[in-house]
Structures are given as C-alpha cells and as structure tokens.
C-alpha positions as CSV (number, residue, x, y, z in Angstrom):
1,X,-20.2,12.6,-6.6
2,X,-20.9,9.1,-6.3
3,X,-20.6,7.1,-2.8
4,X,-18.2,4.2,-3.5
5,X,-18.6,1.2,-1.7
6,X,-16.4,1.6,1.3
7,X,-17.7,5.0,1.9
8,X,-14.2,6.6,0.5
9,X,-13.7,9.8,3.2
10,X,-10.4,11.8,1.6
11,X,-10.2,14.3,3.9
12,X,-9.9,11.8,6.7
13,X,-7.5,9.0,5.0
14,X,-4.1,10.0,5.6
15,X,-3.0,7.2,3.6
16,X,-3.0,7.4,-0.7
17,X,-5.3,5.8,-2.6
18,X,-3.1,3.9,-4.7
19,X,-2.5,0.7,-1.9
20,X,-1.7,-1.7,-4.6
21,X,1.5,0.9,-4.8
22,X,2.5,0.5,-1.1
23,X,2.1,-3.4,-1.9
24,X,4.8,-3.3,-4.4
25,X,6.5,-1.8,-2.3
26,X,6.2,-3.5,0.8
27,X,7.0,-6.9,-1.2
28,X,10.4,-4.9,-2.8
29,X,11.2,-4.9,0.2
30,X,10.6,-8.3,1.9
31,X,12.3,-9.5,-0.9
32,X,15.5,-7.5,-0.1
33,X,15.1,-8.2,3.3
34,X,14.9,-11.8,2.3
35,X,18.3,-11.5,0.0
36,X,20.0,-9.9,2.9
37,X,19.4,-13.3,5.5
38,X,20.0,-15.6,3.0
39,X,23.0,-14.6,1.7
C-alpha cells in the first residue's frame, strides 16, 4: 500500500472519498436555494 499525500486514514474518515461528489451537490443545492429567494 502506498502512503498518499495527505496521509489517507479510512478507518478514521467518516466522510467518502469522493468530495468532488458532495460539491456537486452542495452547489445543486445553493443553486435551488438561490431559485427559491429569487423568485
């Protein structure tokens, strides 16, 4: 196993790997949010 460069621990992250996922999502919904106050 190779050591990544943030020292990757899975057994203590509770949160996914996949951030860029929880970004999309986040912006989703901000955007929705957004829509909802403007209109």
């Amino acid at each position: 196993m190779h050591k990544s460069d943030f020292d990757y621990q899975p057994d203590k992250d509770d949160l996914p790997k996949n951030i860029t996922f929880w970004i999309i999502i986040s912006a989703l919904a901000a955007a929705l949010y957004l829509s909802q106050i403007l209109v």
